[in-house]
N, C-alpha and C positions, 0 to 999 in steps of 0.2 A: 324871293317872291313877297310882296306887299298884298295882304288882306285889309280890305276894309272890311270893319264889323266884325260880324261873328256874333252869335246869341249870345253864345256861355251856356248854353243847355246842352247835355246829352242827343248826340242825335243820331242814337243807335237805337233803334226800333225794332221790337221782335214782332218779327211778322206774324206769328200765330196770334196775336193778342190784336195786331193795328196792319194796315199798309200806310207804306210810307211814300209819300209824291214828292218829289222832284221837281221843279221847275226853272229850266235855268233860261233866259235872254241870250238870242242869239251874241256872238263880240261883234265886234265895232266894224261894221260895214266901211266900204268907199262911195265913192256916187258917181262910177264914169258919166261921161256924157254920153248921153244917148243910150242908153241903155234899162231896157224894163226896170223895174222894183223888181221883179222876183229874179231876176239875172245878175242882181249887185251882188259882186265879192265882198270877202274881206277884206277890210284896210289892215294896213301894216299893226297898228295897235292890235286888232281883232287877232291878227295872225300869230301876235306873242300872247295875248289874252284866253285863245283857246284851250290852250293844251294843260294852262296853269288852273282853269278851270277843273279840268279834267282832273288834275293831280289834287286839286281840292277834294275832289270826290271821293277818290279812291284812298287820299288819307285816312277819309273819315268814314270810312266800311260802307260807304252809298253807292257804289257802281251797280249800276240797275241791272234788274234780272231783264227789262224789255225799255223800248224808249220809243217815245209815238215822237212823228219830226214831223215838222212844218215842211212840204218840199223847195223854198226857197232856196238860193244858191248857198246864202249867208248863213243859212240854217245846216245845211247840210256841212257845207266844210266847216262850223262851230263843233258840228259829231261828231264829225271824223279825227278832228283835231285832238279834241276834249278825251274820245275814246282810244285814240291811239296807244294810250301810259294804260289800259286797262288789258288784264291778262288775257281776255276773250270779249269780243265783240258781242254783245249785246242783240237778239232778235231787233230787230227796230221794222216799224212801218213809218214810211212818208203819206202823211196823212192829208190831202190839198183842205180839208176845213180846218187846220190850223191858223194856213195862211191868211190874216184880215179876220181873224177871228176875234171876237167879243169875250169877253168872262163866261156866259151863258153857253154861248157855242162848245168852248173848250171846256166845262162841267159834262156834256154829252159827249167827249170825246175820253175824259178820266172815265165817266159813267161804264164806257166800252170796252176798257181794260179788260185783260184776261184775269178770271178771277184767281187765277193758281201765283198769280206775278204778288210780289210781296214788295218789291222796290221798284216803283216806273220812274223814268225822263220826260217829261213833254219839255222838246226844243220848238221854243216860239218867239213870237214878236209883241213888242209893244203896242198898243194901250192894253192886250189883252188876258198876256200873262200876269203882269200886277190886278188886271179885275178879277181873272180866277184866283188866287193869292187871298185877296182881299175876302172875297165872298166866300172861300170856304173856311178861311178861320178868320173869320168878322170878329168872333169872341176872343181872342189871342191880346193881350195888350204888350206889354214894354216894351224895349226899348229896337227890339228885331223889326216889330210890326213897325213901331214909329219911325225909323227911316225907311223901310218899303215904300209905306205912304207916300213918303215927301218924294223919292222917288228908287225907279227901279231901273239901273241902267244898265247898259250894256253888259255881257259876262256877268252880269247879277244870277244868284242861285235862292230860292227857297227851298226851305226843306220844310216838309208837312207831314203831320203822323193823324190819317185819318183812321176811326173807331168803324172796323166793319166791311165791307164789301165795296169795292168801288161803283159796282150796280147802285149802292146809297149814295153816293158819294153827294154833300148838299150844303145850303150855307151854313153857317157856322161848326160843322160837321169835322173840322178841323184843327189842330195844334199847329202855328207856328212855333218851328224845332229851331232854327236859324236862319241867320239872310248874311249873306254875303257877296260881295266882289272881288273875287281873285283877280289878281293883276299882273301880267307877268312885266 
């Protein structure tokens, strides 16, 4: 398995002190013809890229106690995929204001989290998972945040350790822990 990046920070979070979010990009869709946007599969990349996500996760003691999904198709088999290598499936809700959501939209959907969950998933899409990212640890600098910026691609993962209740959850309200892309 090929990782790109990697913080180099700790990103074992004890939940009694922080929650930690999760946000990973769906993997690498195909584009039949003729077929919705929210109907696209996986492409063959996404289809190896999932599950190496997933194993990313679970190496690094993040497999979430709940994960809010985007109902897209891409979205959904990224979960299934991702979650498969994980001992027990995860509560998850299919959430449709992920789908086409903005940074702001998705801050009211962390906002909504169950407050007992210590580790969540949001499975989303681009441009909006990198807005949320960016807007809740605006304050974060090196070298994690500075490739997020430039970009956040497919099977990309962040990991964020916010101070406090996700009912707070706000900008700069957050640490970037690490950014990755697992690759299978």
């Amino acid at each position: 398995m090929a990782t790109e990046g990697g913080g180099g920070e700790d990103t074992h979070v004890n939940a009694s002190e922080s929650r930690t979010l999760v946000v990973l990009r769906h993997a690498k869709s195909a584009w039949p013809e003729g077929v919705p946007d929210a109907r696209r599969p996986l492409g063959p990349r996404g289809l190896r890229d999932a599950p190496v996500a997933g194993r990313w996760l679970h190496d690094r003691g993040l497999v979430p106690e709940a994960v809010v999904c985007s109902p897209a198709l891409r979205t959904r088999q990224t979960l299934e995929l991702a979650a498969a290598g994980w001992d027990e499936a995860p509560p998850t809700e299919f959430d449709e204001r992920i789908y086409a959501a903005d940074g702001g939209e998705l801050v009211e959907v962390v906002r909504g989290l169950d407050a007992t969950v210590g580790t969540a998933l949001l499975v989303g899409h681009q441009p909006g998972v990198q807005d949320l990212v960016e807007f809740l640890a605006a304050g974060t600098g090196g070298e994690a945040m500075a490739r997020l910026r430039t970009k956040f691609p497919t099977s990309g993962i962040a990991v964020l350790a916010l101070a406090g209740p996700w009912r707070d959850a706000a900008g700069r309200g957050a640490r970037l822990l690490d950014f990755a892309v697992p690759r299978g």
